[in-house]
C-alpha positions as a Markdown table, in Angstrom:
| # | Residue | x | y | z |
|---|---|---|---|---|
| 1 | Unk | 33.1 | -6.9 | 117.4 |
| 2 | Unk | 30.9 | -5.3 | 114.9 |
| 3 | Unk | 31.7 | -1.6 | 116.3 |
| 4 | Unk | 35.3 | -2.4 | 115.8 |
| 5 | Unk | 34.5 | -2.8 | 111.8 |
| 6 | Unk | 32.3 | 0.5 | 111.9 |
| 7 | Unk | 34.8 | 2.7 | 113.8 |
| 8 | Unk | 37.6 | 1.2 | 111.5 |
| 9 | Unk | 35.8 | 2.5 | 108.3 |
| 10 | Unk | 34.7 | 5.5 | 109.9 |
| 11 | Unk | 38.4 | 6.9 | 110.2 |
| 12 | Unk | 39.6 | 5.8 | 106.6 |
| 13 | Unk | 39.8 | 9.1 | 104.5 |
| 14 | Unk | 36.7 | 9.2 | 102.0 |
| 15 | Unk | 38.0 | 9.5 | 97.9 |
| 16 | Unk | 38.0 | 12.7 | 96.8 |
| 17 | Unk | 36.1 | 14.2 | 94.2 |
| 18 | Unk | 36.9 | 16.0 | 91.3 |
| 19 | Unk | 37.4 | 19.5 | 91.9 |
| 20 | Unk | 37.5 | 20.5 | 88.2 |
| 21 | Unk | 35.6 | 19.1 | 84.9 |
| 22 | Unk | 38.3 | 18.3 | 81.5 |
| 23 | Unk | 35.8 | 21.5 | 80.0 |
| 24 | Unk | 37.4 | 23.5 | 83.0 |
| 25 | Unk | 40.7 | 22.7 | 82.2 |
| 26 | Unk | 40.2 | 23.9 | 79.0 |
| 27 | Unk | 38.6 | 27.4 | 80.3 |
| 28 | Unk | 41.6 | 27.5 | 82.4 |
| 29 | Unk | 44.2 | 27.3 | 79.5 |
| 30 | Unk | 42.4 | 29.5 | 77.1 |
| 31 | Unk | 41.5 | 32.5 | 80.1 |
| 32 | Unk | 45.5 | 31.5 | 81.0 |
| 33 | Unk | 46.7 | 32.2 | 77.5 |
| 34 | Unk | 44.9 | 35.3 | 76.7 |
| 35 | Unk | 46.7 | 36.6 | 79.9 |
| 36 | Unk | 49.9 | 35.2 | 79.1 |
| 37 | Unk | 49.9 | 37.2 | 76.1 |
| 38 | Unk | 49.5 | 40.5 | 78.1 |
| 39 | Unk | 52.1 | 39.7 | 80.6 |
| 40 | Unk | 54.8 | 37.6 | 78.7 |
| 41 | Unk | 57.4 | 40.2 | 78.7 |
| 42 | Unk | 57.2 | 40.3 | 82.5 |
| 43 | Unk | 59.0 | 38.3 | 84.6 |
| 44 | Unk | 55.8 | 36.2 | 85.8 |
| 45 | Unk | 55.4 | 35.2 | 82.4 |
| 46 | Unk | 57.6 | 32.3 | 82.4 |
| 47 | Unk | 55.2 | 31.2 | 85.3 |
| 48 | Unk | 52.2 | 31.7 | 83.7 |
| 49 | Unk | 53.9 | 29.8 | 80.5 |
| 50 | Unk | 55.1 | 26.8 | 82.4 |
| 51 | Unk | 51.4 | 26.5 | 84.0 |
| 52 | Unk | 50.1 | 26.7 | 80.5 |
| 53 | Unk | 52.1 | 24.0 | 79.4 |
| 54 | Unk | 51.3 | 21.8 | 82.3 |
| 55 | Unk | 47.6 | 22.1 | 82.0 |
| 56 | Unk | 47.8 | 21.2 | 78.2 |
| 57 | Unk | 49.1 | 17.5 | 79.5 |
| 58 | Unk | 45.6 | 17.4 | 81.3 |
| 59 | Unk | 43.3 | 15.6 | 79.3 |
């Protein structure tokens, strides 16, 4: 019975870490602006903009 339990927890998927810090996220919007204001007439720039905004909602 008790190898039941072990193999039972042993196939549950672990919780994932954080891949990113809230300071990376900020990194990430500023190097993402800066580039955004090279690009913006191009047609990746709405891209680029609409990523922008959605990192600005992580905080």
């Amino acid at each position: 019975m008790p190898e039941t339990i072990n193999n039972q927890n042993a196939t549950q998927p672990q919780r994932s870490r954080a891949v990113f810090s809230n300071e990376d996220f900020e990194l990430i919007r500023v190097a993402i602006n800066y580039y955004l204001q090279e690009i913006k007439e191009s047609p990746e720039g709405l891209k680029y903009s609409n990523l922008y905004h959605r990192l600005r909602r992580i905080e």
